[in-house]
Each structure stands twice: as C-alpha cells, then as structure tokens.
PQR file of N, CA, C, O and H, with PARSE charges and radii, in Angstrom:
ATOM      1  N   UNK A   1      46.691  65.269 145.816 -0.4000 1.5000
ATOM      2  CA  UNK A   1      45.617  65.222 146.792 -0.0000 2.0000
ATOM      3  C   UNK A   1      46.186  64.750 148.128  0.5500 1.7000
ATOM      4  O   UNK A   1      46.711  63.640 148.047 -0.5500 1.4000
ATOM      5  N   UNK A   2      46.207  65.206 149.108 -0.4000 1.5000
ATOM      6  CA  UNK A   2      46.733  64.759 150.320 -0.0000 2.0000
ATOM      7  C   UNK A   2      46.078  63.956 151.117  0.5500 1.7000
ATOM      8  O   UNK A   2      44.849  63.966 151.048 -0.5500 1.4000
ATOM      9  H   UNK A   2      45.780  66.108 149.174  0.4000 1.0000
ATOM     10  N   UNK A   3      46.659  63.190 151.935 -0.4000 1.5000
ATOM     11  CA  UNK A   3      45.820  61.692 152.449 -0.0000 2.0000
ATOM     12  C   UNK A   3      45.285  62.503 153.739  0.5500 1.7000
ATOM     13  O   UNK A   3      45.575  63.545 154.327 -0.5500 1.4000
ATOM     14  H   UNK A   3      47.657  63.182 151.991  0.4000 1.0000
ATOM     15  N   UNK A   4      44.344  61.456 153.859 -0.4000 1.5000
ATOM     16  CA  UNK A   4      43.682  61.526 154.944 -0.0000 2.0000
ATOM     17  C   UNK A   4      43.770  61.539 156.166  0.5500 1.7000
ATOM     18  O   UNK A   4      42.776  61.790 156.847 -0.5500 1.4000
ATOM     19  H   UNK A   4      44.108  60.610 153.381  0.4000 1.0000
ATOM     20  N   UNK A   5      45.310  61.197 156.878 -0.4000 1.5000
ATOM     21  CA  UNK A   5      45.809  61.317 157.507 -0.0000 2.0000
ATOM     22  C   UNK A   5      46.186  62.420 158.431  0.5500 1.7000
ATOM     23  O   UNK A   5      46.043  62.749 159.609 -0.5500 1.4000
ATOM     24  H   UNK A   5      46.118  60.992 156.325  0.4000 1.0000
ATOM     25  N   UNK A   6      47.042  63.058 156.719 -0.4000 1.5000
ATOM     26  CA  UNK A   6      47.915  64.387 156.755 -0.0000 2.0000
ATOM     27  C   UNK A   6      46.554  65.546 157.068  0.5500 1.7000
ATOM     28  O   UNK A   6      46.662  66.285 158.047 -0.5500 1.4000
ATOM     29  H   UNK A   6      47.159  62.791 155.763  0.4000 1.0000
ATOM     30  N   UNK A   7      45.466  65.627 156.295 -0.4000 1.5000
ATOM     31  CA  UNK A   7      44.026  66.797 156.713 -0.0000 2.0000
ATOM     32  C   UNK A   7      43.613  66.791 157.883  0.5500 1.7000
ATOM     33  O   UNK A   7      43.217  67.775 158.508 -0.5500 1.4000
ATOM     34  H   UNK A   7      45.377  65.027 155.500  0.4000 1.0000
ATOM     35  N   UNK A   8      43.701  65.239 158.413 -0.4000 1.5000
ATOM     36  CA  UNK A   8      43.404  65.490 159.783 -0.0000 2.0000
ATOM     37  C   UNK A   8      44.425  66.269 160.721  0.5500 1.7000
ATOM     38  O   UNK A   8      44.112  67.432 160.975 -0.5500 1.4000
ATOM     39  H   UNK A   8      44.023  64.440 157.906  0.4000 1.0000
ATOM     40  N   UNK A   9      45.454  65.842 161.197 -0.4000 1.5000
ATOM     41  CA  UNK A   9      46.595  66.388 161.323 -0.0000 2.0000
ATOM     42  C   UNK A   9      46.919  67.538 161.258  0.5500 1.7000
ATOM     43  O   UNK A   9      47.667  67.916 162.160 -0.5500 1.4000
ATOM     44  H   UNK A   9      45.708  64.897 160.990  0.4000 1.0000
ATOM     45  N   UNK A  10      46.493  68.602 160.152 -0.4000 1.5000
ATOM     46  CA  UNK A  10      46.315  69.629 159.958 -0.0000 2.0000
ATOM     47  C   UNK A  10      45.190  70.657 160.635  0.5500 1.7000
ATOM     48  O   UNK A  10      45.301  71.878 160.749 -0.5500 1.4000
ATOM     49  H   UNK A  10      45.885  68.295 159.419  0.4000 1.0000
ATOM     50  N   UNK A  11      44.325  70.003 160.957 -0.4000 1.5000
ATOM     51  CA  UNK A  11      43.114  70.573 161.205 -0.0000 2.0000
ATOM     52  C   UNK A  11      43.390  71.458 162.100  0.5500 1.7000
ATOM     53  O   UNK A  11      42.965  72.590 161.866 -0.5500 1.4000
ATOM     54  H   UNK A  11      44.235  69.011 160.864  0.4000 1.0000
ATOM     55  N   UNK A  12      44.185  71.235 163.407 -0.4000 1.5000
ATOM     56  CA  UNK A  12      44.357  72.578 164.378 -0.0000 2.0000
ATOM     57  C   UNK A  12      44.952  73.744 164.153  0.5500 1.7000
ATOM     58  O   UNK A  12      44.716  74.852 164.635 -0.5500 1.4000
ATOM     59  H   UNK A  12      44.529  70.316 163.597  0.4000 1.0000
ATOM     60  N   UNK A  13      46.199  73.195 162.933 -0.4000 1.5000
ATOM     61  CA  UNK A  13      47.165  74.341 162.358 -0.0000 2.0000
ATOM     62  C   UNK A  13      46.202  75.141 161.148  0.5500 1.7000
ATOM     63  O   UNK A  13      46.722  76.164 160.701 -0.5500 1.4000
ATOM     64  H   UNK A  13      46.390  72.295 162.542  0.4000 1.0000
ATOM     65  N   UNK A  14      45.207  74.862 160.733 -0.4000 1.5000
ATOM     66  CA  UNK A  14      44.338  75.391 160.091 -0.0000 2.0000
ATOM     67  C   UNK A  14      43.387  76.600 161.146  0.5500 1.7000
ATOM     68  O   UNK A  14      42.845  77.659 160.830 -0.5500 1.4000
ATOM     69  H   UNK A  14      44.785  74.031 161.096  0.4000 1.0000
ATOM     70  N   UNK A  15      43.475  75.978 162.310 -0.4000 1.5000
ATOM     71  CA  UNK A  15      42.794  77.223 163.026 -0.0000 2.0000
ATOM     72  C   UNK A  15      40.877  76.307 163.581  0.5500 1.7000
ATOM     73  O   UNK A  15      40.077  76.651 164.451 -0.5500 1.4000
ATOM     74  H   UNK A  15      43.915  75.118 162.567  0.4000 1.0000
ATOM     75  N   UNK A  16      40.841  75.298 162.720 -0.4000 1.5000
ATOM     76  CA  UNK A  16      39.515  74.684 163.197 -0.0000 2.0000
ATOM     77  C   UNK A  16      39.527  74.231 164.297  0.5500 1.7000
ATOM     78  O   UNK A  16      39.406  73.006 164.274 -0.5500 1.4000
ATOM     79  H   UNK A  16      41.491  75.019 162.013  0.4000 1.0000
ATOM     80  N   UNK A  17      39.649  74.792 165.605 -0.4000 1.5000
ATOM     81  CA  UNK A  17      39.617  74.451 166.836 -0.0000 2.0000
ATOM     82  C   UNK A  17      38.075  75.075 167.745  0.5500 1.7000
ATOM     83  O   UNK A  17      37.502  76.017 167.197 -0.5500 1.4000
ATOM     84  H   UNK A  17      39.747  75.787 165.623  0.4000 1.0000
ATOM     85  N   UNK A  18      37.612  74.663 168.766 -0.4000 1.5000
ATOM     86  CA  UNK A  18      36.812  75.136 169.600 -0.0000 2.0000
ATOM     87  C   UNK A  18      37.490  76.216 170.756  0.5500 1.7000
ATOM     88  O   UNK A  18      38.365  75.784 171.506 -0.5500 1.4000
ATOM     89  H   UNK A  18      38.077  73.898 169.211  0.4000 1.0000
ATOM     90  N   UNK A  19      37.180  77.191 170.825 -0.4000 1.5000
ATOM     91  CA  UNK A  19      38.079  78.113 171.567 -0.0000 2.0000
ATOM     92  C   UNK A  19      37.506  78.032 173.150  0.5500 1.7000
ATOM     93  O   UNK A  19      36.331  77.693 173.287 -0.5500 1.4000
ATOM     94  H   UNK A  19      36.469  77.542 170.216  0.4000 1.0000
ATOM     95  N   UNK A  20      38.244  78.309 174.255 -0.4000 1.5000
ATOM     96  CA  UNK A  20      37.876  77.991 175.639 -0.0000 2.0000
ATOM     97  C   UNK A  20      36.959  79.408 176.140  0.5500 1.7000
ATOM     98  O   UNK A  20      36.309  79.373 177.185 -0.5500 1.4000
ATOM     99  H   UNK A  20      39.199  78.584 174.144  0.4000 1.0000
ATOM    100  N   UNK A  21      36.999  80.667 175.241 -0.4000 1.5000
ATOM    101  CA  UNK A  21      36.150  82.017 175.406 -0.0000 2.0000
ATOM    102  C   UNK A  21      35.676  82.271 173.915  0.5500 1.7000
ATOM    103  O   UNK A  21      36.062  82.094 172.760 -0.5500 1.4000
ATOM    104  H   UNK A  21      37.526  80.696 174.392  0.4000 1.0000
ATOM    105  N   UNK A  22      34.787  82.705 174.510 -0.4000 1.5000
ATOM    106  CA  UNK A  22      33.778  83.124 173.890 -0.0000 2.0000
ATOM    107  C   UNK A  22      32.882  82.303 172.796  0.5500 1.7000
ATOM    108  O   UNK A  22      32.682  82.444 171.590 -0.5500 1.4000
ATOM    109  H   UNK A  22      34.474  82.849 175.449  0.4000 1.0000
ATOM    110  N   UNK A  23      32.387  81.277 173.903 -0.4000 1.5000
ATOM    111  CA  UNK A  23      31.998  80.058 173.422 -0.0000 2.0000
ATOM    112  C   UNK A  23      30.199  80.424 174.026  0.5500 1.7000
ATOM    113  O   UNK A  23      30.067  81.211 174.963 -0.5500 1.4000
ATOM    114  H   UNK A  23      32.549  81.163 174.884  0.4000 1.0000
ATOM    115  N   UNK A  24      29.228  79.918 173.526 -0.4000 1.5000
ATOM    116  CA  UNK A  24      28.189  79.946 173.678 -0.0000 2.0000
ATOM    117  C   UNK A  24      27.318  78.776 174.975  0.5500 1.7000
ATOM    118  O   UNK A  24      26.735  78.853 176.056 -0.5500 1.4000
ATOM    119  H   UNK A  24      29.335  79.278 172.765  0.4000 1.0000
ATOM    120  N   UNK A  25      27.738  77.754 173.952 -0.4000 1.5000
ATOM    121  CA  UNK A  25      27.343  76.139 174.385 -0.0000 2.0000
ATOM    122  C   UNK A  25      28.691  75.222 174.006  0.5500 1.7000
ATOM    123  O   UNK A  25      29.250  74.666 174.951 -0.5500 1.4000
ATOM    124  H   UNK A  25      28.211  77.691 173.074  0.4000 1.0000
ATOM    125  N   UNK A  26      29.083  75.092 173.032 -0.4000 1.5000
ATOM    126  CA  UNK A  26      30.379  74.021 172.813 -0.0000 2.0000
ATOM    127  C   UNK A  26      31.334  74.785 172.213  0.5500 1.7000
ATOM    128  O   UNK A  26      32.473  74.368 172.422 -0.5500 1.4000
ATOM    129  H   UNK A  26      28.629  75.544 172.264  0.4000 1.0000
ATOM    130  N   UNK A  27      31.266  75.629 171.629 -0.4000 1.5000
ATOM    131  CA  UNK A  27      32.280  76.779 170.946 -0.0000 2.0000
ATOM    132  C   UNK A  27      32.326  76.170 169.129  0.5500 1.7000
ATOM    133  O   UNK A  27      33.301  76.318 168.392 -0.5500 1.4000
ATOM    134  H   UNK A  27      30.341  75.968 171.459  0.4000 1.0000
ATOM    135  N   UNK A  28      31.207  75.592 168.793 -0.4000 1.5000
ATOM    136  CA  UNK A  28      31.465  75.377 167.418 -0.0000 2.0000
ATOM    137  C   UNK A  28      31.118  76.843 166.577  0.5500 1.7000
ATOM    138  O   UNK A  28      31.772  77.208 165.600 -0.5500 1.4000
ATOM    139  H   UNK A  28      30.415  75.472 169.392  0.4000 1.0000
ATOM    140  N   UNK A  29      30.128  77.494 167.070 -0.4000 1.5000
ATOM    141  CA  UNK A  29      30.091  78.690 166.138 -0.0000 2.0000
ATOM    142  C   UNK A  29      31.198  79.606 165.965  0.5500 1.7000
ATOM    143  O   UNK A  29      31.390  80.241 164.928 -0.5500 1.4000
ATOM    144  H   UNK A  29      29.597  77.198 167.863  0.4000 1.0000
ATOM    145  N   UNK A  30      32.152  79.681 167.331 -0.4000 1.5000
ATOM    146  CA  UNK A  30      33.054  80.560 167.978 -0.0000 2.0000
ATOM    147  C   UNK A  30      34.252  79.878 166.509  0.5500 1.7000
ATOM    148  O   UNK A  30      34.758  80.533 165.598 -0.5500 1.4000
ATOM    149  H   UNK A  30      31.996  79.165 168.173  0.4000 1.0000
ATOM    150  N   UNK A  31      34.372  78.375 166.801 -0.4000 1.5000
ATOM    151  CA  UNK A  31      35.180  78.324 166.083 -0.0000 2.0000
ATOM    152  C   UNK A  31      35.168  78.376 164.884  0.5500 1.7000
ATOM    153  O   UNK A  31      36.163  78.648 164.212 -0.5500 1.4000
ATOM    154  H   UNK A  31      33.961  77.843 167.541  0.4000 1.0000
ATOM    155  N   UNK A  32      33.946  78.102 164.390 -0.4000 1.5000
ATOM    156  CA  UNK A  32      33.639  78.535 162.889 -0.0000 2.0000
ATOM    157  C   UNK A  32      34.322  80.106 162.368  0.5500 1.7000
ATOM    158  O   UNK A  32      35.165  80.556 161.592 -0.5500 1.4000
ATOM    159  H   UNK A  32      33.138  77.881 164.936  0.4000 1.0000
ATOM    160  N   UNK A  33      33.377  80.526 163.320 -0.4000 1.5000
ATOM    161  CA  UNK A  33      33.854  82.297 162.728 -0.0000 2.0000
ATOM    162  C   UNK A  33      35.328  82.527 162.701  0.5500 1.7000
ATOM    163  O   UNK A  33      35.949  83.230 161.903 -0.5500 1.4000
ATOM    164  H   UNK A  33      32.693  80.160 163.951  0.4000 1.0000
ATOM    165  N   UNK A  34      35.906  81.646 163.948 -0.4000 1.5000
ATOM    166  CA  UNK A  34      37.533  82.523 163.672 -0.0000 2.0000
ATOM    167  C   UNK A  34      38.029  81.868 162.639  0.5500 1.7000
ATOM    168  O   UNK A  34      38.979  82.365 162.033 -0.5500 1.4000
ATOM    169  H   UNK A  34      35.402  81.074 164.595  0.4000 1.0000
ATOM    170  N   UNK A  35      37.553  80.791 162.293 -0.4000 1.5000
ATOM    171  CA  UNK A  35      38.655  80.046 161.063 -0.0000 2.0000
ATOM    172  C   UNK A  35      38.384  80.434 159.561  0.5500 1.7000
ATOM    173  O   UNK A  35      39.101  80.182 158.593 -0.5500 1.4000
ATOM    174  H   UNK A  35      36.781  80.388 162.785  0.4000 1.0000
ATOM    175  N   UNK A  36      37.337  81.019 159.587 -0.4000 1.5000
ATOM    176  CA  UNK A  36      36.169  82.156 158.793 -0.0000 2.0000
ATOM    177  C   UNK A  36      36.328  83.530 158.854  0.5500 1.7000
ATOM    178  O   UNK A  36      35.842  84.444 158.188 -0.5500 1.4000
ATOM    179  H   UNK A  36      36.754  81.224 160.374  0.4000 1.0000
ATOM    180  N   UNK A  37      37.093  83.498 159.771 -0.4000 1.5000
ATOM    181  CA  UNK A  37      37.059  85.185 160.092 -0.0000 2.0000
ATOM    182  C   UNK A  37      36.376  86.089 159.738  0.5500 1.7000
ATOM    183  O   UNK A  37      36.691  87.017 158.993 -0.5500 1.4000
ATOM    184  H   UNK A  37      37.487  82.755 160.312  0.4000 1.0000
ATOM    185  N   UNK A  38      34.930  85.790 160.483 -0.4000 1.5000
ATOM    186  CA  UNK A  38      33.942  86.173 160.694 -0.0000 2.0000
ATOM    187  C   UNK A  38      33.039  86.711 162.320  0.5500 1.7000
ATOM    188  O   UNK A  38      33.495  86.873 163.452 -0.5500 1.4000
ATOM    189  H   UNK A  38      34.674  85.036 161.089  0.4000 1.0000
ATOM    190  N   UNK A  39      32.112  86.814 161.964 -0.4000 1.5000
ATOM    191  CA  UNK A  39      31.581  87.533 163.541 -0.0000 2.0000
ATOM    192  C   UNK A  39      31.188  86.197 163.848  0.5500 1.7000
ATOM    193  O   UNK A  39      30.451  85.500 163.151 -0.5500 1.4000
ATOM    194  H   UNK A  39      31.741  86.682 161.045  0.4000 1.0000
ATOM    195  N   UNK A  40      31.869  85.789 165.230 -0.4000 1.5000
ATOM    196  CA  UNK A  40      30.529  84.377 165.788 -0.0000 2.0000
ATOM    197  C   UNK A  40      29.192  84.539 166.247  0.5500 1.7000
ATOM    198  O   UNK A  40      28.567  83.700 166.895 -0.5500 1.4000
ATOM    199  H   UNK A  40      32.468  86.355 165.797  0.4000 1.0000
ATOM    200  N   UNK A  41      28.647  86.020 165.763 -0.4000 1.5000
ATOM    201  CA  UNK A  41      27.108  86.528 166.256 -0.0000 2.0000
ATOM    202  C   UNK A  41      26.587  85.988 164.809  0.5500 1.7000
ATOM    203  O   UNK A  41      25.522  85.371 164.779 -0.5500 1.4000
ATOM    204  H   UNK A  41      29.155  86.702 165.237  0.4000 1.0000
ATOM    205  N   UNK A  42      27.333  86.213 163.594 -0.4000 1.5000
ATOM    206  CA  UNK A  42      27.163  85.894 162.583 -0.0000 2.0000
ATOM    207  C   UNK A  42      26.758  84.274 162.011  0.5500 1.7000
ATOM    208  O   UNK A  42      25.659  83.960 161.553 -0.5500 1.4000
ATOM    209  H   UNK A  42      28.198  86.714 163.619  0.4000 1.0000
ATOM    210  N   UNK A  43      27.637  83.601 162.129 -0.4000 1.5000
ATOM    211  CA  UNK A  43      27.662  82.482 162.282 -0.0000 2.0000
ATOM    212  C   UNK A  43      26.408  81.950 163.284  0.5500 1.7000
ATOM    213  O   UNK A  43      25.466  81.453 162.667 -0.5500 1.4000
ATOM    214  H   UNK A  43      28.530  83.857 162.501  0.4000 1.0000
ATOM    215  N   UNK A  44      26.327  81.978 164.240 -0.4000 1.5000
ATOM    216  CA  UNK A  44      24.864  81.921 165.209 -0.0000 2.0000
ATOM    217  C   UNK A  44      23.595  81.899 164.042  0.5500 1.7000
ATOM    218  O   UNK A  44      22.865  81.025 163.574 -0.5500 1.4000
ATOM    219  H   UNK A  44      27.092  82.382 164.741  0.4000 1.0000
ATOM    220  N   UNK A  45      23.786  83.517 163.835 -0.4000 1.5000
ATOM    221  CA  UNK A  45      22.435  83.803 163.233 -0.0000 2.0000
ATOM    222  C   UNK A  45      22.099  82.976 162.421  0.5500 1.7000
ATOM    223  O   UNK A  45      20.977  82.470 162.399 -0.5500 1.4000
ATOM    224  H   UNK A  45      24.379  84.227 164.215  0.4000 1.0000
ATOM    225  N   UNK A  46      23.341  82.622 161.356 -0.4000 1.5000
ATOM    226  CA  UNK A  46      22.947  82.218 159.915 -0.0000 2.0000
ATOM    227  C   UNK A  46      22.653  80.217 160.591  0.5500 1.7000
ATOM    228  O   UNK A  46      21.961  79.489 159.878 -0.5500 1.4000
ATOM    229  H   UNK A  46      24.253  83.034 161.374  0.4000 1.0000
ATOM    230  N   UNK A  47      23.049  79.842 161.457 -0.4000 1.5000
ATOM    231  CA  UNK A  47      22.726  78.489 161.743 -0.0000 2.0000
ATOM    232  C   UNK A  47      20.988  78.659 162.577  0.5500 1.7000
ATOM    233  O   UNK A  47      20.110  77.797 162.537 -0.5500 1.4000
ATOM    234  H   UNK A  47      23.610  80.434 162.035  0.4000 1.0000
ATOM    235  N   UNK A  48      20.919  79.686 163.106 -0.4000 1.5000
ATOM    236  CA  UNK A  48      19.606  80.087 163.592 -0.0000 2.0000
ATOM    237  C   UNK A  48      18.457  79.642 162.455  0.5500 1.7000
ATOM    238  O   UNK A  48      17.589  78.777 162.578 -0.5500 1.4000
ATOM    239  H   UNK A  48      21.632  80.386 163.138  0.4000 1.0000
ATOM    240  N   UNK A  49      18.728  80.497 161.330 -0.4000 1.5000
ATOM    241  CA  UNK A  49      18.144  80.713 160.380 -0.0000 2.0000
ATOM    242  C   UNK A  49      18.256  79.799 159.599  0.5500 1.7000
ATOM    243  O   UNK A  49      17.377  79.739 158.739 -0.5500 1.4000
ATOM    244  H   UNK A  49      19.433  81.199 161.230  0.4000 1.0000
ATOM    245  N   UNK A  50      19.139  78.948 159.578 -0.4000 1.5000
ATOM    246  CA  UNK A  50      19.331  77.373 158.671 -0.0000 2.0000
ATOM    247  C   UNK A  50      17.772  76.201 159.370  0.5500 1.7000
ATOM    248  O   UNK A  50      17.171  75.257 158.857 -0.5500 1.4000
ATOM    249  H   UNK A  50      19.853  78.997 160.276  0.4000 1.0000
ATOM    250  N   UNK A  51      17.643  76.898 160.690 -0.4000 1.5000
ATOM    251  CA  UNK A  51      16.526  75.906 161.292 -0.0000 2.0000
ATOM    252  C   UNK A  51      15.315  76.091 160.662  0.5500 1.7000
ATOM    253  O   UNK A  51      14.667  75.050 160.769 -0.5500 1.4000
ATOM    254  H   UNK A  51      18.132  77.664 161.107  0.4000 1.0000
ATOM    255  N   UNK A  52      14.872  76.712 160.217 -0.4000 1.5000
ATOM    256  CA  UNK A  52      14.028  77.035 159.531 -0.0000 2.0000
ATOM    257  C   UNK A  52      13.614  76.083 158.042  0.5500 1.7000
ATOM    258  O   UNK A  52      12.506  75.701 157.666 -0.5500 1.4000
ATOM    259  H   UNK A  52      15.399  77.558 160.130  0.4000 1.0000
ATOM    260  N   UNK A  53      14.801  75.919 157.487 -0.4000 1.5000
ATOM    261  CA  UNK A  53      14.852  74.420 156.552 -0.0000 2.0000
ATOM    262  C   UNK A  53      14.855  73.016 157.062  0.5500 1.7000
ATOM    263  O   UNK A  53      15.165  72.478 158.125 -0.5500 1.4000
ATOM    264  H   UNK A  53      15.701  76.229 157.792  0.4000 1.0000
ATOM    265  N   UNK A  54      14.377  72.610 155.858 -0.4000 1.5000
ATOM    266  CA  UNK A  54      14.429  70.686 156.861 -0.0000 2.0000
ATOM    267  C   UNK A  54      15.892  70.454 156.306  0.5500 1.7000
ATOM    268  O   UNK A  54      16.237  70.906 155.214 -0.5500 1.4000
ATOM    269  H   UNK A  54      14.126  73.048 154.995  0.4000 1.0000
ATOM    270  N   UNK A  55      16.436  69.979 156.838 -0.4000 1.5000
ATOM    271  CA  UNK A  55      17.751  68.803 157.168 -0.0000 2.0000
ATOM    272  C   UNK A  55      18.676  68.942 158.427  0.5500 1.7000
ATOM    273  O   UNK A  55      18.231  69.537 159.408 -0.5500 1.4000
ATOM    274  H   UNK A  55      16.155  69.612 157.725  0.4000 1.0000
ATOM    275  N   UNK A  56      19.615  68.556 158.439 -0.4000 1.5000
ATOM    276  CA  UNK A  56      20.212  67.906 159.442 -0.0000 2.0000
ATOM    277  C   UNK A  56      21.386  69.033 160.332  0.5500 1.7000
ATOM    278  O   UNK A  56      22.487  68.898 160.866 -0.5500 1.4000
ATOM    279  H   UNK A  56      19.976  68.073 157.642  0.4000 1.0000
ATOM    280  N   UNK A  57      20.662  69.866 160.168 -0.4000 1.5000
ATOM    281  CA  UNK A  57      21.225  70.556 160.999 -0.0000 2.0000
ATOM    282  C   UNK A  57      22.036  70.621 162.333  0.5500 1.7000
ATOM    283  O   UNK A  57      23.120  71.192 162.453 -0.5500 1.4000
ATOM    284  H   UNK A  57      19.768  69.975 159.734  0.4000 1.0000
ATOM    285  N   UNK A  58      21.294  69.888 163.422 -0.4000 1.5000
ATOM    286  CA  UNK A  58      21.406  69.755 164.821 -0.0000 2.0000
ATOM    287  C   UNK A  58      22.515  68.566 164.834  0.5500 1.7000
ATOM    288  O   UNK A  58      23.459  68.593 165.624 -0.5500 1.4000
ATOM    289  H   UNK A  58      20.414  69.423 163.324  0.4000 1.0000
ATOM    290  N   UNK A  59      22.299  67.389 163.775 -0.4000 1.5000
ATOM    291  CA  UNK A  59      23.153  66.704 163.814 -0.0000 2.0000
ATOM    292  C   UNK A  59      24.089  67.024 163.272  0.5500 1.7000
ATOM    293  O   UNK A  59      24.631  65.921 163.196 -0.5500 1.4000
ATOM    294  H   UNK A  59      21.533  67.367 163.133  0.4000 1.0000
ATOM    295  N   UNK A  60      24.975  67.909 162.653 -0.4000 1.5000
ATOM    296  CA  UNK A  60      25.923  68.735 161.899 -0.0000 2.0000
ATOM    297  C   UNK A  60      26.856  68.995 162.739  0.5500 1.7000
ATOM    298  O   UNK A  60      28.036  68.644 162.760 -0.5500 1.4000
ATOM    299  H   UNK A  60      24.535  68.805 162.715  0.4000 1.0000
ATOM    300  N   UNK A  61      25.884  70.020 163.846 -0.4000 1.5000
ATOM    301  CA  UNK A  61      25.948  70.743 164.899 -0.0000 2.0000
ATOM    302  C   UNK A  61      26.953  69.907 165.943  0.5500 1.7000
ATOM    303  O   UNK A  61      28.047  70.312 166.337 -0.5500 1.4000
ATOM    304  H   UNK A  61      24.925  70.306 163.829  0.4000 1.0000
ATOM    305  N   UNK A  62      26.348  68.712 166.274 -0.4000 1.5000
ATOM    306  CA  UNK A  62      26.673  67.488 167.276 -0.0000 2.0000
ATOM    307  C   UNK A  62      28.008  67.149 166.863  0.5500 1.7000
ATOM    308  O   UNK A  62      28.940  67.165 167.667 -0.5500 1.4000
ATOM    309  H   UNK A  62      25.459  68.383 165.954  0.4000 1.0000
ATOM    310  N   UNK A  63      28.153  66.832 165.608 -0.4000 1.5000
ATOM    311  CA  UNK A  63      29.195  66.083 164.438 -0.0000 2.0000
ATOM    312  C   UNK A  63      30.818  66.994 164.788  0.5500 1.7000
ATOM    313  O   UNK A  63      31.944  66.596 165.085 -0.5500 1.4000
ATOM    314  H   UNK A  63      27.396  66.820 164.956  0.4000 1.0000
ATOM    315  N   UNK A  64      30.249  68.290 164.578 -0.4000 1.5000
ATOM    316  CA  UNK A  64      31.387  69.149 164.589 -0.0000 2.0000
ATOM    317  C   UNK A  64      31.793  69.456 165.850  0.5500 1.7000
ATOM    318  O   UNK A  64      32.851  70.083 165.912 -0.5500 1.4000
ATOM    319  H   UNK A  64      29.334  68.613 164.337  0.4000 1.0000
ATOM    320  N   UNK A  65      30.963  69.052 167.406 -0.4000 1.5000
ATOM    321  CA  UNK A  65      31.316  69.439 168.428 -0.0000 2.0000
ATOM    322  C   UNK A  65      32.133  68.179 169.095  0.5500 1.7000
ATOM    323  O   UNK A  65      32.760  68.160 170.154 -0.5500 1.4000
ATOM    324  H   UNK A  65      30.104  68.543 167.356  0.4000 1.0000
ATOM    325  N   UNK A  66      31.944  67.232 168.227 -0.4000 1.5000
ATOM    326  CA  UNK A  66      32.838  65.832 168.506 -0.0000 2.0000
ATOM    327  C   UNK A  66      34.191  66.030 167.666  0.5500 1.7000
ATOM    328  O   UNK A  66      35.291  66.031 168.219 -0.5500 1.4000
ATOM    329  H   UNK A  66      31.434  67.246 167.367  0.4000 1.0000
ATOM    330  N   UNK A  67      34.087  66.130 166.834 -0.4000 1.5000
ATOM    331  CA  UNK A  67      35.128  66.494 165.433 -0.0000 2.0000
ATOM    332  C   UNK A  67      36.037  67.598 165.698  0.5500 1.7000
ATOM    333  O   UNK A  67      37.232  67.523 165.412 -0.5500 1.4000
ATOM    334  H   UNK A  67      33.193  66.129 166.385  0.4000 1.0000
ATOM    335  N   UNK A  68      35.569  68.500 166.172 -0.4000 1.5000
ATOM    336  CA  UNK A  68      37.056  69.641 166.356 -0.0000 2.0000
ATOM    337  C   UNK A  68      37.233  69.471 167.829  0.5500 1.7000
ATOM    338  O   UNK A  68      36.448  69.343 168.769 -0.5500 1.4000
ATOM    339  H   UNK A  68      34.598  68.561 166.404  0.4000 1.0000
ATOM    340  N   UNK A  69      38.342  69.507 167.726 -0.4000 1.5000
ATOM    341  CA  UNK A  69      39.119  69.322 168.946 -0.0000 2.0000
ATOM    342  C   UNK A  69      39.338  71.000 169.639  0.5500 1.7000
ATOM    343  O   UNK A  69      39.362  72.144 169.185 -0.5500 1.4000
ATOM    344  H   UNK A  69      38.980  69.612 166.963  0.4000 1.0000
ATOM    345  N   UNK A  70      39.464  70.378 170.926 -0.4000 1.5000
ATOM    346  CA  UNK A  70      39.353  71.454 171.792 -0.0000 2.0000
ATOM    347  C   UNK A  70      40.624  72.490 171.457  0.5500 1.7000
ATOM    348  O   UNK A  70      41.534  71.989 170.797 -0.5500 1.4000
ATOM    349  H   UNK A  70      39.445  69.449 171.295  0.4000 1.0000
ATOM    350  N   UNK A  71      40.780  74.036 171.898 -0.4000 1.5000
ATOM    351  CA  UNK A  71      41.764  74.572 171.596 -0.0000 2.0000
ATOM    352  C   UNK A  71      43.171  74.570 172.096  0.5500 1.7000
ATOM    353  O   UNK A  71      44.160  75.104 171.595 -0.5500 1.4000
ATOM    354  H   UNK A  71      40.041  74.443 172.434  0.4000 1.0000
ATOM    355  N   UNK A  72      43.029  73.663 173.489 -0.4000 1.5000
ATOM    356  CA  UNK A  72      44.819  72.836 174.075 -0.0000 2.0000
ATOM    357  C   UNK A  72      44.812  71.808 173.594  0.5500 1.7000
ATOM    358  O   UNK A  72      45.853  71.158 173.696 -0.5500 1.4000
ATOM    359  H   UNK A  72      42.226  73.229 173.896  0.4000 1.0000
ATOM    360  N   UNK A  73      43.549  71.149 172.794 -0.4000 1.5000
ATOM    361  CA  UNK A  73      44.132  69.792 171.979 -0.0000 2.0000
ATOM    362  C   UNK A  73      44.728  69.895 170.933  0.5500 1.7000
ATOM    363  O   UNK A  73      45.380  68.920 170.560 -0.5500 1.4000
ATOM    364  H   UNK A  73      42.704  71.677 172.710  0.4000 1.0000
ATOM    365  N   UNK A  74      44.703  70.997 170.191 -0.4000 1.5000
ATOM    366  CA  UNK A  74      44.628  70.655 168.201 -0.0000 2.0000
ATOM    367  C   UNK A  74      46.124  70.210 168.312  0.5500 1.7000
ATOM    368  O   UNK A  74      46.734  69.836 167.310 -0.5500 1.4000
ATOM    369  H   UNK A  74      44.173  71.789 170.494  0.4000 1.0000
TER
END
C-alpha cells in the first residue's frame, strides 16, 4: 500500500491536474474528463444531474478545486 505521501506526490504525474483551457469556472470538470478520458461536456452533465440528489455535491466541487493543483503546479 503506498504512503500517503508518495499518492500525493503522484497526483500530477497521474494527470489530476486543472488545465489553464478549456476550463469552465475552475477547470475541475476539464480535469476530471482528461484524467478520465472522457468528454468534459460529459462530466458537466453528469455533475449537473448529480444536483438533483441530496448530498454534498457543491462541497465536493469546492474540495477538488482546492485539492488539484493547477496545471504549471502538479
């Protein structure tokens, strides 16, 4: 199991970064999809459509736009 350290550390070489185009509002969907390699229209929708349920969505949202580092930081 690798420490906690080392995952963090990893996180940019994994690709979980916020990208500087084709960003909406903070680029968390943008970066979702590429590390997903997925559509970020996709990603949108399906968090669109997550609003619709109760939980914590928005704060998720917030969490991950603090949490991934920008794409000249990782």
């Amino acid at each position: 199991m690798p420490s906690l350290t080392n995952t963090r550390s990893n996180v940019g070489q994994r690709g979980l970064v916020r990208p500087h185009r084709g960003k909406l509002i903070a680029g968390v969907a943008a970066g979702l999809a590429r590390r997903f390699n997925v559509s970020p229209s996709l990603v949108r929708i399906v968090f669109l459509a997550s609003m619709l349920l109760p939980g914590p969505q928005i704060v998720a949202y917030l969490a991950l736009w603090i949490v991934m580092p920008g794409e000249g930081r990782a």
